[in-house]
Steps between C-alpha positions, in 0.01 A plus 500: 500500500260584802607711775230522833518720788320383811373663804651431872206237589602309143228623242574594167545888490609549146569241207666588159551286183791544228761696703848500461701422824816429362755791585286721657594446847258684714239533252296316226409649155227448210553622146207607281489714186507813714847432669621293797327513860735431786321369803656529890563125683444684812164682414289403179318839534850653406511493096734683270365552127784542244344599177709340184702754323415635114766367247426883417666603802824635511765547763686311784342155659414506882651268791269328777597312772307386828556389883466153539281549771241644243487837678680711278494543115722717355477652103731723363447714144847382399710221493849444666743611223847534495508874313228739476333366140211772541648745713181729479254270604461540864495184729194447759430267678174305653530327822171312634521471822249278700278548178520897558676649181814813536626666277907570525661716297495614208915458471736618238625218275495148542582239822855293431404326801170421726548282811155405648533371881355196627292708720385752182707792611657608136809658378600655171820617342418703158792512219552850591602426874206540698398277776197474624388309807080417553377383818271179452197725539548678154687803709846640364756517790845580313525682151889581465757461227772216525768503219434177220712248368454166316649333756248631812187326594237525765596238726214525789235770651243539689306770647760733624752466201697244277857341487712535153769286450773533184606216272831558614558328884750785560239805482357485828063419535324832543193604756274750394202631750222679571633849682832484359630176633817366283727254575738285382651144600734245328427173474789241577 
């Protein structure tokens, strides 16, 4: 396929040929022998090289994920898992942010959950019980510990903290925020 950027008066900024845009909401990507190039909807300039990984290589698989506006791209060193399978390999994480990389982390074990906002603000829960909470400009905001359990999930966040709800509708849906704002609220 051919995807084509224009300028505000109509001309053709920016034209590339044998892209994926299937599932990549937010962003386009190419594959060549050296790895997978993800390129921003919202600004071609904006490119994210992903170089393919060595059969040699050994060791956990990585997560992305992305805003849908095509602001945000988010790459984490580990996968979601639901126990630590490398528990000495260290989880970082990349978050490109308007095309400007940060660098987040490096965190102890791996993420049992990542919840990625519409608006690219980003939160983390790591098998151990941490919970971090990253503004959408690559900035961490909340870095606490919150107790796991199979049945927990990140249920919403954005920039100032993140909702958990339990499996069970009896356990009440928890607030955690920046400065030390909790909370907690039933729902009927």
């Amino acid at each position: 396929s051919r995807v084509q950027w224009f300028t505000p008066d109509g001309k053709l900024k920016r034209e590339i040929h044998n892209v994926d845009v299937s599932g990549n909401a937010g962003f386009v990507s190419r594959r060549d022998a050296s790895g997978t190039t993800f390129i921003s909807v919202a600004n071609p300039r904006w490119e994210i090289h992903l170089p393919i990984r060595k059969d040699s290589e050994e060791g956990p698989s990585g997560w992305m994920g992305w805003s849908t506006d095509g602001r945000v791209f988010v790459l984490s060193s580990r996968s979601i898992e639901s126990y630590d399978e490398w528990p000495r390999i260290p989880t970082t994480i990349e978050m490109f942010v308007e095309g400007k990389r940060k660098v987040i982390g490096p965190y102890p074990g791996a993420p049992r959950v990542i919840q990625l906002d519409a608006s690219g603000a980003l939160a983390v829960h790591f098998v151990g019980g941490r919970l971090i909470v990253v503004h959408r400009n690559g900035r961490e905001r909340l870095n606490t510990t919150v107790p796991t359990s199979p049945g927990r999930w990140l249920l919403a966040c954005n920039d100032d903290g993140v909702l958990i709800r339990d499996m069970n509708d009896a356990v009440p849906i928890e607030y955690y925020g920046v400065e030390g704002v909790r909370s907690s609220f039933e729902n009927p």
